[in-house]
N, C-alpha and C positions, 0 to 999 in steps of 0.2 A: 345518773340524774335522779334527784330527788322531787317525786312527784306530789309526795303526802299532803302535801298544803295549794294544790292544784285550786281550788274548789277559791283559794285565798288571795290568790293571785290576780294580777292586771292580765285581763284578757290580751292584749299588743304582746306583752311578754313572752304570756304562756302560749299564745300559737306559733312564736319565735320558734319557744322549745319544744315543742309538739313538734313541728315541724323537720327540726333539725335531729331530734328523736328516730321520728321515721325514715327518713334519708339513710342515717350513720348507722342506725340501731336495731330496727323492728326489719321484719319480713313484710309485715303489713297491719294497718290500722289493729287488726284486733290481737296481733301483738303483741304490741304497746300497749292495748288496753289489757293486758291479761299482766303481762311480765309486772305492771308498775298498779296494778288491780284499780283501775279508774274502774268508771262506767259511765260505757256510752251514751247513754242519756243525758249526766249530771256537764258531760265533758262536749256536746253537741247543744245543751243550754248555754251552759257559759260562755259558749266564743262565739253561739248565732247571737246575742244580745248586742255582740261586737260588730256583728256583720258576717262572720267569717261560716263556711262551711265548706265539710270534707268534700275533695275532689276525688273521687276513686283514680281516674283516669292519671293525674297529675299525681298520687298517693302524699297529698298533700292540704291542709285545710287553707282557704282563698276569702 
């Protein structure tokens, strides 16, 4: 999965693939954010604007 243009993307979208990221891909949130070099910050702005934030519990952003 191509992350690069994260920052570019429709928030709906990109917690799809965040999402589905985590599940198939990562170990756990940090990662994802390591392997595809986000940061948590920039990636916890963009999809709270949406509404959306990470669930530890469910290891999945809601």
């Amino acid at each position: 999965m191509d992350f690069s243009n994260y920052l570019g993307m429709d928030p709906h979208m990109l917690v799809g693939l965040v999402n589905t990221e985590l599940r198939n891909h990562s170990e756990s949130l940090e990662d994802l954010l390591k392997t595809h070099d986000i940061e948590l910050g920039d990636l916890e702005t963009k999809l709270g604007e949406a509404g959306y934030e990470y669930m530890p519990e469910q290891k999945q952003f809601r």
